[in-house]
N, C-alpha and C positions, 0 to 999 in steps of 0.2 A: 930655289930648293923647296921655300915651301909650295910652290904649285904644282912640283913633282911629286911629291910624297902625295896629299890630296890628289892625283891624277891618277897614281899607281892605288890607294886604297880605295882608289872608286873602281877602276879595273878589274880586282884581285875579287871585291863583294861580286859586282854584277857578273861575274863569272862562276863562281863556285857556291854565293851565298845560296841555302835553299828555300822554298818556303816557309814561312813560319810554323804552320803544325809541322814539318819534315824536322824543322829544325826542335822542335821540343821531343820529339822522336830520338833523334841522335845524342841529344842530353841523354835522354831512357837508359839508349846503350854507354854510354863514358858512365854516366854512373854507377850501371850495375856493374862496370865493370874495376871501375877502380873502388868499391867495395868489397869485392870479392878479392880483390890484388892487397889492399891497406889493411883489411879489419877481417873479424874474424868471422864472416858470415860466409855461409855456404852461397850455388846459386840456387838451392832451392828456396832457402833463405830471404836472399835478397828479390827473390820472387815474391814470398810472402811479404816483407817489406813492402813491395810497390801493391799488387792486389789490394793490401789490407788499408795503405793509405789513400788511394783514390779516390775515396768521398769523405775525406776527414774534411777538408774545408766547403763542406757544402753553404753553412751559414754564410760566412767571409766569403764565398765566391759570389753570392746574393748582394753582399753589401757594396759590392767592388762591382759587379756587374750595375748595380743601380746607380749608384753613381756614374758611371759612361752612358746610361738610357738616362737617368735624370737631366748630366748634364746637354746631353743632343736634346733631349727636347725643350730645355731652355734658350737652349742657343739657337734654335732651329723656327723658335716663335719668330714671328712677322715682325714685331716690336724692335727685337735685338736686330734680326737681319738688315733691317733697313740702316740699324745703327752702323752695321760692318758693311753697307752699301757706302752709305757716307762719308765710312772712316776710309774707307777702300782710296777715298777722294783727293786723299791726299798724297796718295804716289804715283807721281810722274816720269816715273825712270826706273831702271830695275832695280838699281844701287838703293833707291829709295822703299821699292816694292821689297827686298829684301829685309832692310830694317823696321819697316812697320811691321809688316806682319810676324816677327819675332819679337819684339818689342810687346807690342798689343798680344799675343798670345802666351807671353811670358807673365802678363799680368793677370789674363785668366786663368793661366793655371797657377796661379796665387791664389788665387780663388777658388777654385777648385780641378782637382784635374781634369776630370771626363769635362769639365765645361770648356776648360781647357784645350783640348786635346779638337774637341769639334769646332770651337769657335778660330782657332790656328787655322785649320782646313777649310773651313767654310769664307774666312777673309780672305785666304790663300786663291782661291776662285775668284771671289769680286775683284782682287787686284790684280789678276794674272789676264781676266778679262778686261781692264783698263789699258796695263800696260802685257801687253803681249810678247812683247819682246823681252821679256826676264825666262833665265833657265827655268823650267818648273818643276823639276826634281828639285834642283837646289829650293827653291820658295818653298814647297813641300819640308824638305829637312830642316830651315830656319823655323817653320812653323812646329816641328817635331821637338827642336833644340831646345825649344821652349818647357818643352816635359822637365826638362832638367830642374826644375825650380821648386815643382810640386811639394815635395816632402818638405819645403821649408815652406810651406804655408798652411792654408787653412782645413785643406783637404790631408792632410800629412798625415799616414794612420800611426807612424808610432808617438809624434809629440800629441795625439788625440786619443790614442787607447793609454798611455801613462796618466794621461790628464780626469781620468774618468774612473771612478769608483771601483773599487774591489777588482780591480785591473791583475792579471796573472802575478805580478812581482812586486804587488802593491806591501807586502811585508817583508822586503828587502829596502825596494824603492821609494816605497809612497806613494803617494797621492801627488804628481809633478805637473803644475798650474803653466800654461801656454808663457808667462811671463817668465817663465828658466828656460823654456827650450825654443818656442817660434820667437818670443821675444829678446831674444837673447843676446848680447853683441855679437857673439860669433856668427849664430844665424843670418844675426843682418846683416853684419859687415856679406857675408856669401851671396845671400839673395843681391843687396843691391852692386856688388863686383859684378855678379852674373846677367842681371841688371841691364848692365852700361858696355860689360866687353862683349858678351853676346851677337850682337845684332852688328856693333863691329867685325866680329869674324866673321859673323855671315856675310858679310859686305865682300869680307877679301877674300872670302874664295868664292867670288864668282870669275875672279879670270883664270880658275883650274878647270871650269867647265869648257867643256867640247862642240855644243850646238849640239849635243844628244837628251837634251831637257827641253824641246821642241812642246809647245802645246797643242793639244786637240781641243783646235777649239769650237769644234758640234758638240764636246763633250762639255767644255765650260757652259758656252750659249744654253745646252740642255740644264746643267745645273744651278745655272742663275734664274734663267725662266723659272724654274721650279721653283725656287725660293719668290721668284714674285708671285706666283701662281695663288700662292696660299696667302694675299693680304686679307685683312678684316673685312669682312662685306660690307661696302654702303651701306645697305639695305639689309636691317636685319629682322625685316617681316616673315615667318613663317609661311609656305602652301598652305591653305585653307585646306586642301586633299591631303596631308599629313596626318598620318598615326601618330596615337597618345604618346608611343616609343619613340620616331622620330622630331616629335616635339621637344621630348624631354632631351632625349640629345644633340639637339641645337640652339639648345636652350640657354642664351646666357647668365639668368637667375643661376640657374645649377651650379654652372662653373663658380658663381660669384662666391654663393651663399657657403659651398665647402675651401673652396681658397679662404673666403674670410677666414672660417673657423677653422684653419688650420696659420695662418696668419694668428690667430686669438693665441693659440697652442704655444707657437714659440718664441712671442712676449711675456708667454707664462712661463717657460723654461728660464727663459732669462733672468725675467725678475728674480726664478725662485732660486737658480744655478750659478747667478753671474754670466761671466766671458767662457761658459763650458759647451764647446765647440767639439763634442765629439762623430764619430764616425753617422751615425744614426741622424743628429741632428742635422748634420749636415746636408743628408740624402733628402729631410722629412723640409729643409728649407727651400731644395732645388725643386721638388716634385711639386711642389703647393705654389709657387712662383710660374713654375710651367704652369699648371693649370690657369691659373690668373692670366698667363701672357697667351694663350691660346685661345680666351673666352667663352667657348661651348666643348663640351664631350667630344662631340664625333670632331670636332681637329684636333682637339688632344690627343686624341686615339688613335687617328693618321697620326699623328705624329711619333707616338710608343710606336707603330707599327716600322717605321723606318729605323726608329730609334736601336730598337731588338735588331735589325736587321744586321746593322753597325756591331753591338755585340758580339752577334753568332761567333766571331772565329775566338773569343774570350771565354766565352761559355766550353766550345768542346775543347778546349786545350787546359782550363785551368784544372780540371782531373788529374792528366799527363801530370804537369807542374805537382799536384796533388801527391801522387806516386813518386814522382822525383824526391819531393821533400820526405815523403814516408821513408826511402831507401836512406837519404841523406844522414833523417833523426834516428831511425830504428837501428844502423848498421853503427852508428857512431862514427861515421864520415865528415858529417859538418863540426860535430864537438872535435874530431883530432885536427879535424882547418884552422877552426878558431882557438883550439887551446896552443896550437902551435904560434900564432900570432900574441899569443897573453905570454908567453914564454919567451918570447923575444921582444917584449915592451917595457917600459918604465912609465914613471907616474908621468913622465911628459910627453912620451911618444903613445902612448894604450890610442887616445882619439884617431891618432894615425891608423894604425896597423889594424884600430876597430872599422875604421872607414875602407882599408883596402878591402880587409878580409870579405865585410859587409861588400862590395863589390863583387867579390868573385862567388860568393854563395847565391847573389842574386840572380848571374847565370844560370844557379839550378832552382834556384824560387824567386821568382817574380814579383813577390807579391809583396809591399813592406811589412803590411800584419803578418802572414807567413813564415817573412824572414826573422822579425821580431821576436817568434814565440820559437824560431829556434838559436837564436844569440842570446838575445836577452839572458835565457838562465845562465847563459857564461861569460862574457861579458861586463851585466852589471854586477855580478860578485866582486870579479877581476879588479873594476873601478872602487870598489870599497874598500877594498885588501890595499891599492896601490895606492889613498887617498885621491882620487881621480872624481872631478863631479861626474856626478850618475846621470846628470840631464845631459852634459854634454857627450857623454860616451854613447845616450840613447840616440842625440844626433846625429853624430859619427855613425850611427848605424842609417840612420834616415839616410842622410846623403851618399853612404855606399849605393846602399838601393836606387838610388835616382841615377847614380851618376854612369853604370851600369849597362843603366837603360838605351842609351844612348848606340850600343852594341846588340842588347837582347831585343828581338823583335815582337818580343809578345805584346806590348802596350803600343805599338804603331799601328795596329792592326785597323782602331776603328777611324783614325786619321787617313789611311791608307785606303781602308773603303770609299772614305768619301772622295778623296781626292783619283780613285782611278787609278793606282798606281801599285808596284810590288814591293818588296821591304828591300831586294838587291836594288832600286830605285835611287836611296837615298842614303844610305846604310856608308856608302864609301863618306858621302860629308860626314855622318854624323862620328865616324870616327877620330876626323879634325877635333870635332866640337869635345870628344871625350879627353883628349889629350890636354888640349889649353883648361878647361876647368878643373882639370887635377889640381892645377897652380893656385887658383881663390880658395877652391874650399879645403884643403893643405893648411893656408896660410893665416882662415877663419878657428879652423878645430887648434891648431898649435898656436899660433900667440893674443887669440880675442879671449 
């Protein structure tokens, strides 16, 4: 039964699912239209609605976009690859090529997602090149499945923007320290469930696959060369025929001497903040690491250039998404979603029905800080009124958003560049993977 189901929703995606900008288009239309149908906006309305919100998250698209270029260029340095060459080393079978590389990508995107997200795809090659005979859609999706973890770590923008100063709901909420929400029992008890069953489910549905996850492998060969291409030079004497400019940019004092002092920077943060792990910092630890791990400017810079590359489909679509949420907030579509779910909760179920709701909003925004700033204001009142902790109602909203993901194709995108592949590819596993995780993090929000 269950390799029928998984056969049929892999069938049902690769046939109908469309691409990812198409499919944030067809959001465009279900929104304006079940605005127009729910609430009391005209369509010239719910026009202006999208128009007027289109560039409201220009900042946060920057910050979100930097993190997927910060973390591929981390991931993408010579240093790490050789590490994911080596780790690659230890699967010999597919069964085994399946759970590493879900395992080992589940941990980076603990760490952070965009590092996350590339370094899944980037292992996902070195082992698909070892052993060749695993599906490589499925390897691709176990490395995907891994996204699911994100919000419960370090990268997580809502336990990071609560945790950080004069934060939007900060005189409702507070001021709420990583040690109430990442550290939290319920957090963990989820993260380490998802953890351990993870990479098991990946295992069992590799006998729903068909021998239509076949690899290219000119296309791996191509990709791994490349990643060797770029080791550290032996030799790292300058042409005597080089210009003052090409000096300076292969120069490895430069790299050193600004890596230090951004290394100096946030020792100083620390000391002066503590464990305050927010959005920003997080970008300003991956970016200053990349440059250390790449040791002169012009490979850094090859390496932003690919890195941007991996982006591009994040950048023109998070407008769309932008627009979506402007019709969502402006029409009062997402407040009668989520007030309907506060209306059918009590003080024991709200984490629940905050976790569904936060699911199906994250269909029309993508983005956790996006979705944040429009639950949040209803939401954590909700948990006040109902005596409901506020940290865990904020996570309940984190792991809507992740879990989600798993169905919305917008954060596959730069995993999906690199591995050569379309989001109907994978999209049928990842549906498995949505359904079994409903079970842990359920079981983390209602009794941890």
């Amino acid at each position: 039964m269950f390799q029928s189901i998984t056969l049929f929703f892999d069938r049902m995606v690769r046939r109908y699912l469309p691409d990812a900008f198409l499919f944030a288009i067809i959001l465009t239309f279900i929104v304006f239209i079940l605005g127009i149908g729910f609430t009391n906006s005209s369509p010239m309305q719910m026009v202006e609605h999208w128009g007027t919100g289109f560039w409201d998250l220009l900042a946060f698209a920057m910050q979100m976009s930097l993190i997927v270029v910060t973390g591929y260029i981390l991931a993408n340095s010579p240093v790490v690859k050789r590490v994911l060459a080596k780790i690659s080393t230890f699967a010999n079978s597919p069964g085994q090529a399946i759970m590493l590389v879900t395992f080992v990508a589940a941990i980076a995107c603990l760490i952070n997602y965009g590092f996350g997200l590339v370094v899944g795809a980037l292992l996902a090659i070195h082992v698909a090149k070892r052993v060749p005979s695993v599906d490589y859609r499925l390897l691709m999706a176990s490395a995907y499945s891994a996204f699911l973890l994100w919000h419960g770590g370090l990268s997580g923008s809502v336990p990071l923007t609560i945790a950080t100063e004069d934060h939007f709901l900060t005189d409702i909420l507070g001021v709420v320290p990583i040690t109430e929400t990442l550290l939290s029992n319920a957090n963990l008890f989820i993260v380490i469930a998802l953890l351990i069953s993870l990479p098991l489910l990946n295992r069992l549905l590799m006998k729903s696959t068909q021998g239509v996850g076949k690899i290219d492998q000119e296309f791996i060969n191509m990709q791994t060369s490349k990643s060797l291409e770029e080791e550290e030079p032996t030799n790292t004497q300058i042409d005597e025929d080089a210009t003052p400019a090409e000096r300076l940019e292969n120069s490895q004092i430069v790299s050193f001497v600004i890596g230090l002092l951004g290394l100096v920077f946030i020792i100083y943060h620390f000391v002066q903040n503590g464990l305050d792990l927010n959005i920003n910092i997080v970008n300003f630890i991956m970016l200053f690491l990349g440059i250390l791990a790449h040791r002169t400017p012009r490979r850094f810079l090859n390496s932003v250039s690919d890195a941007v590359k991996n982006a591009g489909g994040i950048i023109i679509q998070f407008p769309f998404y932008a627009g979506i949420m402007g019709m969502m907030v402006e029409s009062g579509l997402s407040e009668q979603m989520s007030m309907w779910f506060v209306s059918i909760s009590n003080d024991f179920t709200l984490p629940l029905f905050t976790f569904i709701s936060a699911g199906i909003v994250n269909f029309f925004v993508p983005s956790g800080g996006g979705q944040w700033a429009i639950q949040g204001p209803i939401m954590i009142p909700a948990a006040m009124e109902l005596g409901v902790d506020g940290a865990k109602t904020a996570m309940a909203v984190a792991w809507g958003d992740a879990w989600t993901n798993m169905i919305q194709p917008f954060w596959a995108l730069p995993l999906l560049a690199i591995a050569g592949l379309k989001v109907k590819d994978i999209m049928g596993f990842c549906v498995m993977i949505l359904f079994w995780s409903f079970i842990p993090i359920t079981i983390g929000l209602l009794f941890f």
